[in-house]
N, C-alpha and C positions, 0 to 999 in steps of 0.2 A: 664783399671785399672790394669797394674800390678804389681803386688809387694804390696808393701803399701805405700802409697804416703804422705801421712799425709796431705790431703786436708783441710783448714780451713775456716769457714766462718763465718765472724765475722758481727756482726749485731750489730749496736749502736740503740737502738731507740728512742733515744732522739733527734739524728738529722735526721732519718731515712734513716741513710747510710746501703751500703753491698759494704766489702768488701771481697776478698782471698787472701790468703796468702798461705806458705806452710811451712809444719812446717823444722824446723833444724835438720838434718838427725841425728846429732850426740844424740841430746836433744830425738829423738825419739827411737832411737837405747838403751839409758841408763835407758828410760822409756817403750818401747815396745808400747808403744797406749792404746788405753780404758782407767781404773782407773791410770794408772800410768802416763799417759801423759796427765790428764786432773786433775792430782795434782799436777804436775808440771807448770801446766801453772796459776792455783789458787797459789801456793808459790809465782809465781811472780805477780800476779794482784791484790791480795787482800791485803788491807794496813792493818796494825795490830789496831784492836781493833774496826774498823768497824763494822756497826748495820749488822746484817744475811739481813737486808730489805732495807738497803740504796742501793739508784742506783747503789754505785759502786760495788755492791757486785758482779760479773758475774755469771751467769747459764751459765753451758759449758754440754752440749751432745757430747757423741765421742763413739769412735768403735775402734775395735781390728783388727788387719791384719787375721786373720781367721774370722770374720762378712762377713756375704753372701758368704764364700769359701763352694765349695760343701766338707766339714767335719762336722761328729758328731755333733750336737747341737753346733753349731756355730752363733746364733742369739743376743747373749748377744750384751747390749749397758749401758752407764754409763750416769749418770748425776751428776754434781757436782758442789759444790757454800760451799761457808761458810753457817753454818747449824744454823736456828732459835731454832734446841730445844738445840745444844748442846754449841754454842759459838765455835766450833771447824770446826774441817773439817769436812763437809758433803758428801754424796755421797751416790746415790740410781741405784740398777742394776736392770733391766730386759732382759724379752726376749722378743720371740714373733716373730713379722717380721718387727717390726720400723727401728731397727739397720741393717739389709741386706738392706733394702729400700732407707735407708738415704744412704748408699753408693753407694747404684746403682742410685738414683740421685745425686750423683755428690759431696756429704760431706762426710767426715770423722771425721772431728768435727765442732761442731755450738757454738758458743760464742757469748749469749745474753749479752750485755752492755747496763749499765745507763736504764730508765725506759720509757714508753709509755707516751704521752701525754693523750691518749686514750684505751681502750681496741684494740688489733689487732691479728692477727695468722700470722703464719710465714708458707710459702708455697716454697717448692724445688722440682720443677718440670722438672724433665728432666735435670736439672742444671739450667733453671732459678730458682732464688732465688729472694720472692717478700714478703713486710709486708704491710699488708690487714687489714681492717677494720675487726674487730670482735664487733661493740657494739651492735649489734644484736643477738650476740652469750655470751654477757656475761650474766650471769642466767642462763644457760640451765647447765643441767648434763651432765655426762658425754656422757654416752651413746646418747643420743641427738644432743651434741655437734659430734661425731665421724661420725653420719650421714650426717649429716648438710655438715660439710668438706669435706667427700669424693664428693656431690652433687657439692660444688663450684671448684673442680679441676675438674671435670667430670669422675672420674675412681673411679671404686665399687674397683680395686684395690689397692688405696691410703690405706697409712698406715699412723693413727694420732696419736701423743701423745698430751692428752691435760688435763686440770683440772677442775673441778666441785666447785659448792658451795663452799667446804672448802678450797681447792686452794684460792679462790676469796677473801673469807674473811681470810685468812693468817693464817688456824690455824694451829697451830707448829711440825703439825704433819700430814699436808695436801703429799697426794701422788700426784704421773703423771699417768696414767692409758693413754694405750696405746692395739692395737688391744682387744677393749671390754672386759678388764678384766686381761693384762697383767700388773703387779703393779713395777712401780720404786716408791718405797714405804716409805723407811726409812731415816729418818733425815730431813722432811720438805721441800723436794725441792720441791713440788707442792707448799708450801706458797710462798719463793721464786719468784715460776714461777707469781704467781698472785699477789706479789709487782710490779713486773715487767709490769704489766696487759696484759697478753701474757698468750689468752686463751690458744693454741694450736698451735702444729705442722702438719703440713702434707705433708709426703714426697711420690713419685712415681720417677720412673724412668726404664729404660731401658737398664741399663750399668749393670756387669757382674766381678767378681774376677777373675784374667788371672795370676795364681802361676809363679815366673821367672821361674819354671822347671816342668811343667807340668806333664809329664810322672813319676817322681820322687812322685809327691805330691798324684797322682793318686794311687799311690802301696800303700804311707803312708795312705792317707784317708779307701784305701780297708781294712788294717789291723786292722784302728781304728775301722771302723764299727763292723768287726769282733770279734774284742775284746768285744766290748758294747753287740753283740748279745749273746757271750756266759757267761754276767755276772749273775749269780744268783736274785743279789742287783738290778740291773738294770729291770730287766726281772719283780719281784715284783712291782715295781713302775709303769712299764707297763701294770699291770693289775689291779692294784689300785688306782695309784700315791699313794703322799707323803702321804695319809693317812693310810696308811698300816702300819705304824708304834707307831699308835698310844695306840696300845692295847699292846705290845711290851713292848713300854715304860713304861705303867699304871702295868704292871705286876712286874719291875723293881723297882718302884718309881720313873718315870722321867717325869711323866704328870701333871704340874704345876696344880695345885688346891688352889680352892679359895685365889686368891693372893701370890699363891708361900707357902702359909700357908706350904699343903704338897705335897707329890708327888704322891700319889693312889686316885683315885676319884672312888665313888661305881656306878653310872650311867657311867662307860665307855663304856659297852656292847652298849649302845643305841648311844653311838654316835662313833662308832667304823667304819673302811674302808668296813666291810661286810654288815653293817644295810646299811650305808647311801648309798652303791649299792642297796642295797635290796628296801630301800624306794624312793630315787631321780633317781630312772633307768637312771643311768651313762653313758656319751658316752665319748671315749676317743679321746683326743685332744693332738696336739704338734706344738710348736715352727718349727720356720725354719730351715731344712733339719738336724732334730733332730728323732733320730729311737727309742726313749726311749718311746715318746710319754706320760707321766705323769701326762701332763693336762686332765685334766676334765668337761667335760661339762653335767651339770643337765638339769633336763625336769622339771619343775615348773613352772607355768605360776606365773605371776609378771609384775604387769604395762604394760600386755600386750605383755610382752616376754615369749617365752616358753621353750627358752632353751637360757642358761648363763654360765657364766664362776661360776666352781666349787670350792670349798672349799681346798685350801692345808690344809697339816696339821697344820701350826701355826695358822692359820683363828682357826681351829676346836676348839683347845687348848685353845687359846685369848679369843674367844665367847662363846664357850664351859666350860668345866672342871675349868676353870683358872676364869667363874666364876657363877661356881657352876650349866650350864645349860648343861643339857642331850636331850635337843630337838633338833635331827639334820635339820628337816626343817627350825627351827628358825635360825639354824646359817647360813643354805644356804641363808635364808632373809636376813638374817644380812650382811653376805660378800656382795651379791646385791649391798643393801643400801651406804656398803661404796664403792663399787666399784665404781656405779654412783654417787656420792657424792665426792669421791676423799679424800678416809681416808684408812689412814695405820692400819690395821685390828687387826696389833702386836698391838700396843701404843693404839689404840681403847681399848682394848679388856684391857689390862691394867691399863688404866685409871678408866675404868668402875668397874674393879675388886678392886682399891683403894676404890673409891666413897664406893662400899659395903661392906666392913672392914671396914672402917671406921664410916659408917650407921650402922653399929651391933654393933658394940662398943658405938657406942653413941656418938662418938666424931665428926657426921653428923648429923643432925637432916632432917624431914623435911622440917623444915623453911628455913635450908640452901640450900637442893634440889628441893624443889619443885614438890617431887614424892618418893612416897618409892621405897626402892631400896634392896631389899630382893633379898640373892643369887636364881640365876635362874629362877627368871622373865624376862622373856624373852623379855616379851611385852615393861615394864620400859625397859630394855635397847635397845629395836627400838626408842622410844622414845629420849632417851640422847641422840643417834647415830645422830637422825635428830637435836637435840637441838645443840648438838657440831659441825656439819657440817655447822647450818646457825648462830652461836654463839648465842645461843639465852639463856633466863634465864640462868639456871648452865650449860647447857653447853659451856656459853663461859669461864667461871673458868678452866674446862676440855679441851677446845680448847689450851689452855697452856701447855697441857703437865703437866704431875705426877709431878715432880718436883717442876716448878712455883706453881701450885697447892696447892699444900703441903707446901710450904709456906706463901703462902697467906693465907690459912685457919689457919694455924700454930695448936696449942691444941693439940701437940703432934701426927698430922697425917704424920709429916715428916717418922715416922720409919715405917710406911707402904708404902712410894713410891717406887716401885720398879722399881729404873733404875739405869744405869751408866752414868753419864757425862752428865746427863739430855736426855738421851735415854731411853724408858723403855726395860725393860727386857725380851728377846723373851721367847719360849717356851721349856726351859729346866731346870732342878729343880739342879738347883747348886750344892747343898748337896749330890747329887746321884752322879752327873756324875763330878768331879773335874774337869776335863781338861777343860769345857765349864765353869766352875766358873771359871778359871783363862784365859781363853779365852774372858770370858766379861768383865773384870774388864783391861785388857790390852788394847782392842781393842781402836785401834785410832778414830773411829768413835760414840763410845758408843757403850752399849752394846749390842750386834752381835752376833748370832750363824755362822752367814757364812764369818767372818771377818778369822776368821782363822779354824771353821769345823772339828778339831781334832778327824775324825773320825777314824783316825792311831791306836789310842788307845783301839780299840777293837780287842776282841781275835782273830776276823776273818780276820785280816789284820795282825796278827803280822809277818811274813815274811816280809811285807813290811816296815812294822817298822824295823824290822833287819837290811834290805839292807840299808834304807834310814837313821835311826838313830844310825845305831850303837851301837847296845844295845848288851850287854850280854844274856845270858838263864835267869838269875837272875831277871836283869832288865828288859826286858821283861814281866816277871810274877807280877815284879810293877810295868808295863806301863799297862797290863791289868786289874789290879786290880781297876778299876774305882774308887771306896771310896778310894784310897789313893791320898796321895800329889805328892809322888815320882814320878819324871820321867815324869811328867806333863809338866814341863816347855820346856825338847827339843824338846816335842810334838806339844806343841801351836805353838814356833816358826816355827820353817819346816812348820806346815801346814801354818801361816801367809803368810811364802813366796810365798808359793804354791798355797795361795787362790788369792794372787795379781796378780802373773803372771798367771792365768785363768781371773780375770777379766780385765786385760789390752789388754790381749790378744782377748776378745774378745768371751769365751768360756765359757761353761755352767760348775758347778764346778760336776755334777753329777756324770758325764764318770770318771773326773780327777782326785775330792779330795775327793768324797761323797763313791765311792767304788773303786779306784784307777784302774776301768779296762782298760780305756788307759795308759798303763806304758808314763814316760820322755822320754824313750827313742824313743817311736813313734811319742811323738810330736813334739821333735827336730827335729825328718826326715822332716814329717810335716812341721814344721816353714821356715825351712831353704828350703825348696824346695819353700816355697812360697815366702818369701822374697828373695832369694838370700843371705842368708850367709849361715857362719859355727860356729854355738854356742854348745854347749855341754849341758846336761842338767845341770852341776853345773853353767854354765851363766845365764842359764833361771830363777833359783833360787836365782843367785847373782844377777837379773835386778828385783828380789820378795822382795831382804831384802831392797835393794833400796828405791824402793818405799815407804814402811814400814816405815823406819828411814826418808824419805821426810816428808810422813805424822805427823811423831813424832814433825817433826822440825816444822810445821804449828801451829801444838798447844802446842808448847813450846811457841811459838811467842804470843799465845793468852793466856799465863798466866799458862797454865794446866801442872803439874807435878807428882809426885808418888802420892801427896796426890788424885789425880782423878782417878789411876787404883786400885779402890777399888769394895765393895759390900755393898749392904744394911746391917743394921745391922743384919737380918733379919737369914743368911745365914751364918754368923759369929756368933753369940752367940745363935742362936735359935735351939735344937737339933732336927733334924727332927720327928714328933711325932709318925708318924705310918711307916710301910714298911719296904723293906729288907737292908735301910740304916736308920732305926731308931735309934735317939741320937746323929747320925753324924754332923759336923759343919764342912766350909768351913776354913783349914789352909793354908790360903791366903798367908799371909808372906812369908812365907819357901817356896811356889811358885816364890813369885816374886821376892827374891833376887836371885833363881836359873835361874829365867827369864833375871832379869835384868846383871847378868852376862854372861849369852849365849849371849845376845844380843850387848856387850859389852857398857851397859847404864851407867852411875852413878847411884849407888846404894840407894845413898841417894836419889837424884831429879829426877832419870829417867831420866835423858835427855841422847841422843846419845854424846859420848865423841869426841875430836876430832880428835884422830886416828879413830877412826870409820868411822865420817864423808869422812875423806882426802882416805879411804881404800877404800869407795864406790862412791868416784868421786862426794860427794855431795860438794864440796865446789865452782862448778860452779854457785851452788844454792845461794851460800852464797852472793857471791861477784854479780850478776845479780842486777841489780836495779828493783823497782816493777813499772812495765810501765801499 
């Protein structure tokens, strides 16, 4: 494998064909791989206004030309399909070691078409590629399921991505769970996959990333490491992971509490990065050939398991604070449950948090849940978890996702759903931190904290903000002033571009856009020593707005315009009640017309204009026929 080859493999399983193909070097070059070439290939396949669940919707898996390169967390893979919860572009990333695996057996991306007759799993072995009976594996969890797999290839090495219960039963917020606990999470492509009835993947192989310039790529990988070992940001996360931030933010007001209500929650202490060391005696875990090491593995026995994948911080927040539960071992049950189960823990945790606003208010009873639902009963929401993963009583209401939800119940529970575009709302309190309020309300996918990760905007990056935005001393001091509007929008943008070209690429956004310790400039050396060109970092960024404005153009086609880069009402006229941004409300507008003009949008509809288009070579997109 050298270079990146753009390996394809496409799978009908309706007729139960396999073929390859490879992709068009040019089409891969203006998309770069991962998320950008695996939305480029949904522009052209998906016909406008199709069901998220009709056969022809395709599940495409792909990888980045830096996947299984010996660089920095380099393990990222995408999955991508038209999205059951949002009517739009869907797309879920993880890590782990599926994505190095899948290319060391022999893909670089996999395109499921049309639907099963049957339940089966898809097996790429060494470069065979085979679809297999699974109806002895449909029912089982996940974890179960990941066993099972690796036993029928015969390697403890095999790496699975597959879906549980909520997958199966299509709820609109079903994940892919891959290496026991790695989540491609958001947007429903686990229902997707189990439309499709296509328990699982399972890839092994023995092939290897071979940079066109080796010795080049070597000096660039030594300096990125280098860089990562001496990051502060970085170095924190390795002795915590992402829950080190959570007391941080509670101290701010940026720790979503009961439903977004507010941002300070009094039980943080107990579910804080130092307690849930202190009580679930932490072992620390990482992705492929990643030095940050982030991941988390607890000691808690559980069905028999003693030690599981641990809690990030939006798990914490979702099942925790956001709503209204300070028991950190419940929440490590709880991640478990959705883990094996195959639910997205953001939207979980969301959903749940509606139900109980809404059960206080009165505007749920009982009679319509089937359990009370009082903040921080822990027990009730094990409960629901299991109800909404096998759709059973209320939790198949909740299998829909906040939105549907909310309106099907209607009685005025619409103004507590908290999503964007029929996504719920990850774990950041809008109010506090503006740039992540105009960061979800933009994002192509719904609402997203890692869509565009604006974390440019803190004091301790403003250099980097200088070099990269071109700000004044002045501006500046209004790009840090987090409660204000200003200077928000060149924020989100740049970081938008920035977070695509990390995920097409292939690469974890930590290093990149989470504390910017690998600089552009090293991973242009990087890139180009392994593919064989010469891009500059203003390409890398110009192959980021790319993709961006593709996505735009997806659900423009599906109907969606300004009136969908919005926010609940919640965040807009609700002034925060307690904390250091009490009173505050999100001035959304004066964001996005300064948005929609950087971006060079119509201001009125949001759509990309069509100098814009013709400026970033989308109009090959235009004129392609959808095959």
């Amino acid at each position: 494998m050298v270079g990146f080859e753009g390996r394809i493999v496409v799978v009908d399983l309706e007729k139960g064909s396999i073929k390859r193909v490879l992709a068009n070097k040019l089409h891969l070059n203006l998309f770069l791989g991962g998320r950008g070439y695996a939305s480029f290939l949904l522009y052209h396949m998906v016909r406008k206004g199709i069901d998220a669940f009709s056969p022809d919707n395709p599940l495409i898996f792909g990888i980045g030309p830096f996947t299984g390169a010996i660089w920095p967390s380099s393990s990222r893979f995408v999955v991508a399909a038209k999205s059951p919860a949002t009517g739009g572009l869907g797309y879920a990333n993880a890590g782990g070691f599926f994505g190095p695996y899948m290319r060391f057996a022999g893909a670089d991306f996999l395109v499921l078409k049309g639907k099963a007759s049957s339940p089966v799993f898809i097996s790429i072995c060494d470069g065979k590629v085979e679809i297999r009976s699974a109806v002895d594996l449909w029912g089982n969890t996940v974890y179960e399921t990941e066993k099972i797999l690796r036993d029928e290839v015969g390697s403890k090495r095999a790496s699975v991505a597959c879906i549980g219960p909520a997958g199966e039963r299509m709820v609109r917020f079903a994940s892919i769970i891959c290496d026991e606990g790695r989540a491609a999470a958001r947007t429903g492509m686990g229902a997707v996959m189990g439309s499709k009835l296509v328990k699982g993947i399972v890839v092994v192989g023995e092939g290897k990333v071979e940079p066109k310039e080796p010795e080049k790529f070597e000096r660039a990988s030594r300096e990125a490491f280098s860089k990562i070992a001496d990051n502060p940001i970085l170095r924190g996360y390795g002795e915590y992971g992402t829950s080190i931030i959570l007391s941080p933010k509670n101290d701010v007001g940026d720790l979503p509490t009961r439903n977004h209500y507010d941002g300070t929650f009094g039980g943080a202490h107990n579910i804080s990065a130092e307690r849930i060391h202190q009580l679930l005696g932490i072992v620390p875990s990482s992705c492929f050939s990643c030095p940050v090491r982030c991941g988390r593995k607890v000691k808690l026995e559980i069905n028999g398991e003693k030690e599981f994948e641990g809690m990030e911080y939006e798990t914490i927040a979702s099942l925790g604070s956001n709503c209204g539960n300070s028991d950190a071992k419940s929440i490590a049950e709880m991640n478990y449950m959705c883990n094996d189960l195959g639910l997205d823990t953001i939207s979980t945790g969301v959903v749940i948090a509606w139900a109980m606003e809404c059960y206080e208010k009165g505007l749920l009873t009982k009679e319509d849940t089937g359990i009370e639902l009082e903040w921080g009963d822990a027990e009730a929401m094990k409960e629901v978890i299991r109800q909404i993963a096998f759709r059973e009583g209320f939790g198949d209401l909740l299998a829909e996702g906040v939105r549907r939800a909310s309106q099907k119940i209607g009685r005025g529970t619409e103004r507590y759903a908290m999503h964007v575009k029929g996504l719920e709302i990850p774990m950041q309190q809008p109010r506090t931190v503006k740039m992540f309020a105009l960061g979800h309300a933009t994002s192509n996918r719904g609402a997203d904290h890692l869509y565009a990760l604006p974390t440019i905007c803190y004091p301790w990056l403003r250099e980097i903000a200088k070099e990269w935005l071109g700000l004044s001393d002045e501006e500046l001091d209004e790009l840090n002033d987090l409660d204000s509007w200003r200077q928000k929008a060149k924020a989100v943008v740049f970081s938008e571009n920035l977070c695509a070209v990390a995920d097409s690429l292939g690469l974890c956004k930590f290093p990149l856009v989470e504390s910017y310790a690998v600089p552009l400039s090293v991973l242009v050396k990087g890139y180009n020593a392994l593919v064989g060109s010469n891009v500059t970092p203003m390409d890398l960024l110009k192959a980021g707005e790319r993709i961006v404005n593709l996505e735009r153009m997806f659900n423009v086609r599906e109907g969606f315009s300004r009136k969908d880069d919005s926010l609940p009402e919640r965040f807009l006229v609700d002034p925060m009640p307690s904390g250091p941004s009490k009173g505050s409300v999100v001035e959304l507008s004066k964001m996005l017309e300064e948005y929609y003009e950087i971006r060079g949008w119509d201001p009125v509809s949001g759509i990309p204009r069509k100098e814009k288009i013709k400026e970033l070579s989308l109009e090959i997109s235009q004129r392609m026929n959808t095959s």
